[in-house]
VOGU-3710 file (C-alpha; in Angstrom, 3 decimals, decimal comma):
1> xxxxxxxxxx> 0,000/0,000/0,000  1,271/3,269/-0,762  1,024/5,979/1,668  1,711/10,141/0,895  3,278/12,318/3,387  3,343/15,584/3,955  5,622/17,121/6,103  5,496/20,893/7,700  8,439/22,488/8,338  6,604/25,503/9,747
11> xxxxxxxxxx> 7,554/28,852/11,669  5,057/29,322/14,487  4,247/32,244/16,809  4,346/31,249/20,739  0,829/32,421/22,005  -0,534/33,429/18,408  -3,294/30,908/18,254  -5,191/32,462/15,191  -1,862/32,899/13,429  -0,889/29,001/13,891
21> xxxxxxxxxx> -4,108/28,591/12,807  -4,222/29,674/9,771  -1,000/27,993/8,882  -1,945/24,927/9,979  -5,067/25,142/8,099  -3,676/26,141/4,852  -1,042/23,373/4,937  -4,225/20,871/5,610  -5,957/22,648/2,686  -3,077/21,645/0,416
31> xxxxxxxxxx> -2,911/17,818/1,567  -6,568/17,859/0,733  -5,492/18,560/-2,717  -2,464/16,935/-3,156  -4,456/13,955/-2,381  -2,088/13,645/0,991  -2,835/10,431/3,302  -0,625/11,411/6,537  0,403/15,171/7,136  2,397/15,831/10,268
41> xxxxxxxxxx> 2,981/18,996/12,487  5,853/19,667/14,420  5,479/19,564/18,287  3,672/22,208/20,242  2,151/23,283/16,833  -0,870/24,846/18,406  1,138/26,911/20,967  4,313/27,437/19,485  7,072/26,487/21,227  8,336/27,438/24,403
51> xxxxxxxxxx> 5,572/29,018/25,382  7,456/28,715/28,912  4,842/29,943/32,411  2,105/31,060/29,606  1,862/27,255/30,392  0,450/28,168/33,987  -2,414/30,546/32,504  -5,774/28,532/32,372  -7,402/30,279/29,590  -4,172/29,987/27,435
61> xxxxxxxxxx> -4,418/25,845/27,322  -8,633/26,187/26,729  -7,621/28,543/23,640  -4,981/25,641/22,494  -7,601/22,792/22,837  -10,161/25,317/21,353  -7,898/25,275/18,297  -7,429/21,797/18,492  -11,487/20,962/18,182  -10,937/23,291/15,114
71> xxxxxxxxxx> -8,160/21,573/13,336  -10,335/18,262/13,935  -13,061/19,619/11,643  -10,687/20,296/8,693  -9,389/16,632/8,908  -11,546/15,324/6,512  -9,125/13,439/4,223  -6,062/12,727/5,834  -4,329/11,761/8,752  -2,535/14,717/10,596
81> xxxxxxxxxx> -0,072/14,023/13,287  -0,209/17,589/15,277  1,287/18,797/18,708  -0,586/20,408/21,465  -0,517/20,904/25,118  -3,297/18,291/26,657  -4,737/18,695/29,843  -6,018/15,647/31,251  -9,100/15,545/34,159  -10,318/13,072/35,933
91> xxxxxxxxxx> -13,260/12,359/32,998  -11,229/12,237/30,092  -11,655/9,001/27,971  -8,932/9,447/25,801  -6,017/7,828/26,863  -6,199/9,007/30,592  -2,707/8,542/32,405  -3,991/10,646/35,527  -4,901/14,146/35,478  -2,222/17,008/34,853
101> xxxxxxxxxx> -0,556/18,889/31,758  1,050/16,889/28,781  3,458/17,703/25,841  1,576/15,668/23,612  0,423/14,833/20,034  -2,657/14,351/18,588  -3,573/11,636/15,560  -6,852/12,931/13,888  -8,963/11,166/11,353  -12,206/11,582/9,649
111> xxxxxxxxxx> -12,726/14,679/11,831  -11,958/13,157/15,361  -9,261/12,798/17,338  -8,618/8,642/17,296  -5,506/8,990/19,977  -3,170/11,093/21,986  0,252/10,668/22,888  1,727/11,931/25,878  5,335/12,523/25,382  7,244/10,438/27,497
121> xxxxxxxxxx> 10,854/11,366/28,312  10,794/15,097/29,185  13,811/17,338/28,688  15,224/19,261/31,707  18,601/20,665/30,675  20,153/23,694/28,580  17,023/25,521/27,417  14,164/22,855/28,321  12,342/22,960/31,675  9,706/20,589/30,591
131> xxxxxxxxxx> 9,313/19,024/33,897  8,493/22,304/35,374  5,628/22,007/33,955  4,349/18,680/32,403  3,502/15,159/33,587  5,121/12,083/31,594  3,033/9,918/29,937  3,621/6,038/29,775  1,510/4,538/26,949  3,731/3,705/23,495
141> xxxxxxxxxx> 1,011/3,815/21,113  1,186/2,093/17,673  -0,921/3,516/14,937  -2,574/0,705/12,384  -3,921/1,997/9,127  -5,156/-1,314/7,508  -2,160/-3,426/8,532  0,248/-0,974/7,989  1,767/0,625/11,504  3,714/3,499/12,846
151> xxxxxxxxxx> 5,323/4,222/16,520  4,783/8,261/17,175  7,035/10,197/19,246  7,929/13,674/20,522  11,606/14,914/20,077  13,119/13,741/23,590  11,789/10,527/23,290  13,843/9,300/20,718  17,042/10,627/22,398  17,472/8,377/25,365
161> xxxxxxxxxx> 18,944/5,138/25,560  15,360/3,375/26,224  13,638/4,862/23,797  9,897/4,160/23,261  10,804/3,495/19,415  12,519/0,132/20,142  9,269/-1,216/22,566  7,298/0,241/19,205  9,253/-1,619/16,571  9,814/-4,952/18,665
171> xxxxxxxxxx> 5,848/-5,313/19,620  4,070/-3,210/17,650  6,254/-4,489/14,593  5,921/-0,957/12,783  7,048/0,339/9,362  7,531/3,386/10,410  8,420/6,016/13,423  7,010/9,694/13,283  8,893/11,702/15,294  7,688/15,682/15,855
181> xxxxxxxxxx> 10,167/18,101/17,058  10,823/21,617/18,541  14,529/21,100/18,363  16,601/23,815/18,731  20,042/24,801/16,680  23,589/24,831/18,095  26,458/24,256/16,073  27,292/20,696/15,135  23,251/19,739/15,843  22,886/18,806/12,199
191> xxxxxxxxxx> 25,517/15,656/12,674  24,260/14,628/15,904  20,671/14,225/14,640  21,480/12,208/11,666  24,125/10,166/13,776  20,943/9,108/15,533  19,016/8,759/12,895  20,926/6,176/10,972  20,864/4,464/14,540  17,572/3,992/15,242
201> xxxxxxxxxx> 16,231/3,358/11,358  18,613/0,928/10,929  18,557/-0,920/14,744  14,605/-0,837/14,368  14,329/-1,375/10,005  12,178/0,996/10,479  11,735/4,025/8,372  12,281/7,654/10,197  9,869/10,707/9,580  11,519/12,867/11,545
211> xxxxxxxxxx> 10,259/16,295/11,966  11,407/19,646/13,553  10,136/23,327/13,801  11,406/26,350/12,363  11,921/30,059/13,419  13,316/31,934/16,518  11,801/32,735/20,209  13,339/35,031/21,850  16,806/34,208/21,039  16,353/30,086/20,292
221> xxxxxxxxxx> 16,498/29,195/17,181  15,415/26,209/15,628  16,388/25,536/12,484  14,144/22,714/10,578  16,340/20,462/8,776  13,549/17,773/8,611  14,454/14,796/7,479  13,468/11,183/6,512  15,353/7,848/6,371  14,882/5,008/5,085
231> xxxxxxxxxx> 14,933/1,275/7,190  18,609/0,860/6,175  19,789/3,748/7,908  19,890/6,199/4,928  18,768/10,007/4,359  16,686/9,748/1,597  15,600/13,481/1,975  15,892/16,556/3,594  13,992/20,259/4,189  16,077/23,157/4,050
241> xxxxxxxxxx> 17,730/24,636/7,345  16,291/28,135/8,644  13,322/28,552/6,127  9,633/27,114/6,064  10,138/23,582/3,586  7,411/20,791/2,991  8,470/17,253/2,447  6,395/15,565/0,096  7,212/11,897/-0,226  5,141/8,677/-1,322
251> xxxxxxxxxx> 6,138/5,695/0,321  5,183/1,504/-0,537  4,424/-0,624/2,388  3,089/-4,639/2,804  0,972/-5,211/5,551  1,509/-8,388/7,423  3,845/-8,042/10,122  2,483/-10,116/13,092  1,654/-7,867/16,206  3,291/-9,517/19,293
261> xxxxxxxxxx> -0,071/-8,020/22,430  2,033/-6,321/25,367  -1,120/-4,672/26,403  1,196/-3,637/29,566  3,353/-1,537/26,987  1,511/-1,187/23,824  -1,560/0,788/22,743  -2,571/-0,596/19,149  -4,971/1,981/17,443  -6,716/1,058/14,327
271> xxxxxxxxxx> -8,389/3,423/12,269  -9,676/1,015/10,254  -12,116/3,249/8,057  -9,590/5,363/6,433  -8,826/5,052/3,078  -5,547/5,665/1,362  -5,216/7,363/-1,907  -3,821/5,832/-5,023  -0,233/7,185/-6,042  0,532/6,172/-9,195
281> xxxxxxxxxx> 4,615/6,705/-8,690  6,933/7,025/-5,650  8,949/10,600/-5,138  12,542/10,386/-6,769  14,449/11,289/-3,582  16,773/14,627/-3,835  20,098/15,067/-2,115  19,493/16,530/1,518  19,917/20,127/1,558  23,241/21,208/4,168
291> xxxxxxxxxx> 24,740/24,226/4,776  28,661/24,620/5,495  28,934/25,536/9,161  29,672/29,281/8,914  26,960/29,625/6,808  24,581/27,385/8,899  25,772/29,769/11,854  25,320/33,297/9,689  21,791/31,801/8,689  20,908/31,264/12,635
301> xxxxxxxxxx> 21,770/34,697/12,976  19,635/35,930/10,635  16,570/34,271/11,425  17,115/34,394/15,360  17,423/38,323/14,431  14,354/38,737/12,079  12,014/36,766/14,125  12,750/38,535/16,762  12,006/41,884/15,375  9,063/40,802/13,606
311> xxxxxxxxxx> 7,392/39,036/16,168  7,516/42,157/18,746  6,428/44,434/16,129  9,477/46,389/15,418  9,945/48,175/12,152  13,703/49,490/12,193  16,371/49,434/14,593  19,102/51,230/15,589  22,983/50,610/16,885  25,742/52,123/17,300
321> xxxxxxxxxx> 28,719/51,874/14,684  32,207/52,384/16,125  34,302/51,190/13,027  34,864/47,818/14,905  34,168/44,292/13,873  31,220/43,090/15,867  29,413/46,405/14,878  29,631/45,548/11,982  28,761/41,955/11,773  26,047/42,826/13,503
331> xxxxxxxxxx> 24,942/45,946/11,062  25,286/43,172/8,427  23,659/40,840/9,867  20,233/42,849/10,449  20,727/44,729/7,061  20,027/40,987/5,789  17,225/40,118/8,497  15,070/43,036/7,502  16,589/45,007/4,584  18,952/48,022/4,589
341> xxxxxxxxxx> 15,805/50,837/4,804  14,968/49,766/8,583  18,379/49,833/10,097  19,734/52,952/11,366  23,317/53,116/12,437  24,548/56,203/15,011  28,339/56,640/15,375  29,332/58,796/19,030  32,335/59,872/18,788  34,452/60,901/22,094
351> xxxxxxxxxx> 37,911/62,413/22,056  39,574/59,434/22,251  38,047/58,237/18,486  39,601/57,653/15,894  39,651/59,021/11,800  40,077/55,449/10,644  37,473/54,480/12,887  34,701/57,022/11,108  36,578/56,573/7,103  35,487/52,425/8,777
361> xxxxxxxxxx> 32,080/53,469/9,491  31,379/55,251/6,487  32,816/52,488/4,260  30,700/50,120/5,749  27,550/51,990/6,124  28,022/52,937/1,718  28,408/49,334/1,888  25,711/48,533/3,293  23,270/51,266/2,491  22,370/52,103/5,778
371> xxxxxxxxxx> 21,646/55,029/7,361  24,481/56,882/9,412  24,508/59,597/11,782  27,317/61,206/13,450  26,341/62,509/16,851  29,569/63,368/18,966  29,633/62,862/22,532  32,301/64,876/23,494  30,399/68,015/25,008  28,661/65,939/26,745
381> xxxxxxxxxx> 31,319/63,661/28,385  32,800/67,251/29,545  30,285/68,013/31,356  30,431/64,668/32,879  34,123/65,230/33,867  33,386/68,473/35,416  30,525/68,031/37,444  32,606/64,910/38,858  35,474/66,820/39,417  35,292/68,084/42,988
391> xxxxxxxxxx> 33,871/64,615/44,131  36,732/62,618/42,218  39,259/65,740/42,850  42,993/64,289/42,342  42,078/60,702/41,314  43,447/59,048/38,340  41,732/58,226/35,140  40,679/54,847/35,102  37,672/52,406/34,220  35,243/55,530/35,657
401> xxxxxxxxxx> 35,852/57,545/32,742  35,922/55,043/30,208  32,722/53,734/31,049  30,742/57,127/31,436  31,668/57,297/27,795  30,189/54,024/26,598  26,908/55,082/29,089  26,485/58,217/27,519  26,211/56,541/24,227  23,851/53,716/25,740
411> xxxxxxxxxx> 21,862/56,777/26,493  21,926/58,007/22,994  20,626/54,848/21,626  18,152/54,245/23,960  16,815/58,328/22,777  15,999/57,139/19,905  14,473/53,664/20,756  11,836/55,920/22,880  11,097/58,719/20,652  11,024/56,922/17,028
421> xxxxxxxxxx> 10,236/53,091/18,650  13,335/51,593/17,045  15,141/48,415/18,816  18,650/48,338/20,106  20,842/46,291/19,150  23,826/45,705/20,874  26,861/44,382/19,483  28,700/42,734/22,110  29,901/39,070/21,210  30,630/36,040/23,861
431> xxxxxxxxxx> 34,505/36,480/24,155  33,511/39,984/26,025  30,421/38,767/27,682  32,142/36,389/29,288  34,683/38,175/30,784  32,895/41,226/31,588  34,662/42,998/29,405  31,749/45,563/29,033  29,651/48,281/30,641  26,170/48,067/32,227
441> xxxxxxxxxx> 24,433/50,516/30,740  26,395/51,423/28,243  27,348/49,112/25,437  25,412/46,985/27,302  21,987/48,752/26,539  19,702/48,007/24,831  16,653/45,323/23,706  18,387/42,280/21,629  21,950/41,200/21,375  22,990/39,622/18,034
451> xxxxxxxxxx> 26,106/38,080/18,862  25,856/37,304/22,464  26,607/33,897/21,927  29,492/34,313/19,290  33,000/33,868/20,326  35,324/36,475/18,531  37,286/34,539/16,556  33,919/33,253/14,611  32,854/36,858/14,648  35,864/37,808/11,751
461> xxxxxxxxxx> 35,291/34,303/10,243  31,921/35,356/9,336  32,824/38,607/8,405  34,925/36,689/5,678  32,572/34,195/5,356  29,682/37,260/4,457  32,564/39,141/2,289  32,855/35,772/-0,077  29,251/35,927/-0,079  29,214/39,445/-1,540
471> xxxxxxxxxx> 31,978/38,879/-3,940  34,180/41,785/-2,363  35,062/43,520/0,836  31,394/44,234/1,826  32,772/44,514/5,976  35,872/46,584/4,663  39,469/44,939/5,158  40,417/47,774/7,374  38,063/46,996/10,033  38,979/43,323/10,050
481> xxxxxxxxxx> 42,831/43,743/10,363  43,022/45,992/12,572  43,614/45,695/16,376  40,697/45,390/17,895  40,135/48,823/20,539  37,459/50,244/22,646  38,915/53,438/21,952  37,863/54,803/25,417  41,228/55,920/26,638  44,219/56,634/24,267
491> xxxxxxxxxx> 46,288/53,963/22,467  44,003/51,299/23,941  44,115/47,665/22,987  41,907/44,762/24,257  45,100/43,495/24,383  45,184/45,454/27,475  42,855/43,685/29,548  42,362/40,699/27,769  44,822/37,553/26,130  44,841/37,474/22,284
501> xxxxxxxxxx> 41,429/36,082/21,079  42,602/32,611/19,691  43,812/32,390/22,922  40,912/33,776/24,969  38,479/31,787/23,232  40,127/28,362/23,832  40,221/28,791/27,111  36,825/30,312/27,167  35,666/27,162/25,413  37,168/24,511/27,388
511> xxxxxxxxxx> 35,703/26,403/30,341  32,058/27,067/29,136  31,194/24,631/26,702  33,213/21,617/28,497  32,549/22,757/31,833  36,304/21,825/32,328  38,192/23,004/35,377  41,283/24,567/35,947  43,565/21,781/36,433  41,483/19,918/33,388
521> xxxxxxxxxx> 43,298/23,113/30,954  46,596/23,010/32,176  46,404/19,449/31,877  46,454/20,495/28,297  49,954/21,942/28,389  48,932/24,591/25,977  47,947/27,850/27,890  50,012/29,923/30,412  48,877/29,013/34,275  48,282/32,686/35,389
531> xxxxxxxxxx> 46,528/33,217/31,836  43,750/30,230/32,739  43,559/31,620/35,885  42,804/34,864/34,968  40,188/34,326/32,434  38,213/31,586/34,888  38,502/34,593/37,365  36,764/37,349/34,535  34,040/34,944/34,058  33,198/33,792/37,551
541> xxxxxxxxxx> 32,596/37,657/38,777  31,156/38,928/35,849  27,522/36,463/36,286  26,285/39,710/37,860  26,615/41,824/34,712  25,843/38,502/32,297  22,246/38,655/34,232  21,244/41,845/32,926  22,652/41,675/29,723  19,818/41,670/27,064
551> xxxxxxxxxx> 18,472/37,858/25,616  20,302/37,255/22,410  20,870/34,145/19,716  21,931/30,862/20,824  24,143/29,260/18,225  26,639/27,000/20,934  25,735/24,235/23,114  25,846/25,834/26,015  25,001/29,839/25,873  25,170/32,503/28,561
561> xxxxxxxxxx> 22,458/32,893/30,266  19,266/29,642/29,815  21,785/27,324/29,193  24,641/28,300/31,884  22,679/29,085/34,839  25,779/30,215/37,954  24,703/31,663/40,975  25,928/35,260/41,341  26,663/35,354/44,753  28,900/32,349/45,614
571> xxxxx> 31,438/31,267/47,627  32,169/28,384/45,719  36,120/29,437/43,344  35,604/27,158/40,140  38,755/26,174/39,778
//
């Protein structure tokens, strides 16, 4: 028997019920007509996904099962696989595992709901609090359409080591696994997911319909790349990464496996009064669509940037441009999220400024076509000076005076955010948020951070990654060879207060991302000791500043803020 499926790689709205709606709807619409026996949503569908304590609002999960009744009606031809929240009472008759809140997927035909799933294996790490608020379910279900059977899952559940698919393919004797997804991106996700896969298709010969969500929420990113493989453990296709894709695939099955009863593990669901469509030909499979890693990275940016704006209902925004690197990645960046006309760029000069630095800003903002306008600080960081000068009398120059600059900037910014309703951006990157080397209120300020979670040293290699893109120096040569500066006090250098990047950013990695310790990197033999111990000592007493930095895109496994959660007062020297 062949079977169609349709899968939606889909960009949802946390909380926008009518707009998932609609989408959902319109994809059904289109399985209707493409004659479509199985269509599948990714998980959450209905809320969008985190939708985080919105979970803990009563009227919020009526409005999702609302939706839910509504989706039902449009069902009328097909099979749709769809996540929702479900709350469970004490009279439901559809699979009731005791009463409480569920991650959980609904399989609808011929207008009603015929099952739900209750996702099993709950996440409670990095970015997932799942357990915070849901209840595990503990039925496997197995889905029989005329002798043909498929296991369902939701995204954890196929991660573990026990994972419901092998109880599904070993009693249930399945075909095929559906597995819906709200999976986010990090670097290096892509390899992991088909790594597991190829496991599980080929340990269970069963084929793989695995299916993820796309779009950002507030700084998560999740980046499709949908997939399906076949019962030997091979891709046979692939969405795109970072934009909405379908999958459209027709697949031949022969009923007949035997179905060994474990009532005790197994729920078998027959819908026995569907009826397939005829296919007259199978899909000739196309090479899986992958993106090289800076690009994959530049692409998170992008959308992690655009949904943001767009989802809070901003038009423009504004940042300032020193002339430096990450201001300009991140000009470039949001020039490409939402087009050169709604990004304004303000460069503040102080005394300390450079000429290079504004001939660098102007380059850039020809370049890019954006907006730029000069707005000196320098009167105004005088009068700073003097009305501090009989409280700071004789004392030297130091941090003070460099950061009064960078806040009377912040302040600039944040001018025009009020009075025009532009967003901030700030262009701080990960190297500098993790060692505090920035200013509360100041560079600091300000409503999203593009590059929070972007070490340095991939900060120029996308800046040559984006100028290969262009076919010339789009981010001008001059601003990536030069030394990197502040330019707060004269002839300054991060050099000054921090090691050499490629050095920094090892450490920085071993550190965040491998949670090693201090004698785990000099076990290493490859940094100075009083180096290590320096850095480990930036980013243990900057947590304080890290907490009131703005949310910005995760692209790493472990990112400042959700991911890395460190107490800020603590006695406790990580070393």
């Amino acid at each position: 028997m062949k079977l169609k499926f349709k899968l939606a790689q889909i960009n949802l709205f946390v909380g926008n019920f009518e707009y998932n709606l609609n989408k959902i709807n319109g994809i059904l619409k289109k399985a209707d007509q493409d004659k479509t026996d199985i269509v599948i949503f990714p998980e959450m569908a209905i809320t969008g996904y985190p939708p985080d304590d919105l979970l803990y609002k009563k009227r919020f999960i009526e409005n999702n099962l609302d939706i839910l009744k509504k989706i039902s009606t449009h069902c009328t031809k097909c099979i749709c696989i769809i996540g929702f929240v479900n709350f469970v009472d004490r009279g439901s008759k559809i699979n009731n595992e005791g009463s409480g809140l569920y991650n959980s997927a609904a399989v609808i035909a011929n207008k009603k709901i015929q099952y739900i799933y209750n996702k099993i294996n709950l996440p409670n790490y990095n970015i997932f609090d799942e357990k915070r608020y849901f209840k595990p379910g503990k039925r496997i279900p197995v889905i029989d359409i005329k002798g043909i059977r498929f296991g369902l899952g939701i995204c954890e559940d196929i991660w573990v080591d026990n994972s419901p698919v092998y109880d599904q393919a070993e009693h249930g004797r399945t075909d095929f696994i559906i597995n819906i997804n709200a999976s986010p991106y990090y670097i290096n996700k892509r390899k992991e997911r088909t790594s597991l896969l190829n496991k599980i298709s080929s340990k269970t010969n069963n084929y793989i319909f695995y299916l993820n969500v796309v779009g950002a929420q507030d700084g998560i990113v999740f980046d499709g790349n949908s997939m399906v493989f076949n019962n030997k453990g091979e891709m046979i296709l692939g969405a795109a990464q970072f934009k909405e894709d379908i999958i459209d695939i027709v697949l031949d099955f022969k009923a007949g496996k035997t179905f060994k009863s474990d009532p005790k593990k197994i729920d078998l669901i027959k819908i026995s009064n569907f009826i397939p469509s005829q296919h007259s030909s199978e899909k000739n499979f196309d090479d899986p669509f992958f993106l090289p890693e800076k690009e994959e990275v530049y692409n998170a940016l992008i959308l992690g940037t655009k949904d943001y704006i767009i989802k809070n209902n901003f038009k423009k925004v504004i940042l300032g441009l020193s002339g430096g690197i990450d201001s300009a990645m991140t000009a470039a960046i949001a020039v490409d999220a939402i087009g050169q006309s709604n990004v304004i760029s303000l460069f503040m000069p102080s005394r300390y400024s450079s000429e290079s630095s504004f001939r660098d800003a102007q380059k850039l903002s020809k370049n890019l076509k954006i907006e730029l306008i000069s707005l000196p600080i320098e009167k105004i960081y005088d009068t700073y000076l003097k009305e501090f000068k009989p409280f700071f009398k004789d004392k030297a120059f130091d941090s003070t005076e460099e950061n009064i600059q960078a806040r009377i900037r912040g302040n600039m910014l944040m001018a025009f955010s009020n009075k025009f309703g532009y967003l901030v951006l700030t262009t701080g990157n990960k190297s500098e948020m993790s060692t505090g080397y920035a200013t509360l209120y100041g560079d600091m300020a300000g409503g999203y951070a593009v590059l929070k979670d972007v070490y340095k040293t991939l900060v120029y290699d996308l800046a040559r990654y984006r100028n290969a893109k262009a076919g010339y120096d789009l981010i001008p040569d001059s601003i990536i060879s030069k030394a990197p500066s502040a330019e707060l006090k004269e002839d300054q250098k991060d050099t000054d207060s921090l090691p050499p990047y490629d050095t920094l950013d090892q450490i920085l990695i071993l550190y965040i991302e491998e949670h090693c310790s201090y004698k785990d990197i000099m076990a290493l033999k490859r940094f100075n000791k009083n180096i290590v111990s320096k850095v480990i000592n930036l980013v243990d007493k900057s947590e304080y500043k890290r907490r009131q930095s703005p949310p910005g895109i995760k692209i790493t496994k472990c990112s400042l803020g959700r991911d890395r959660r460190m107490p800020i007062t603590s006695g406790y020297i990580l070393k």
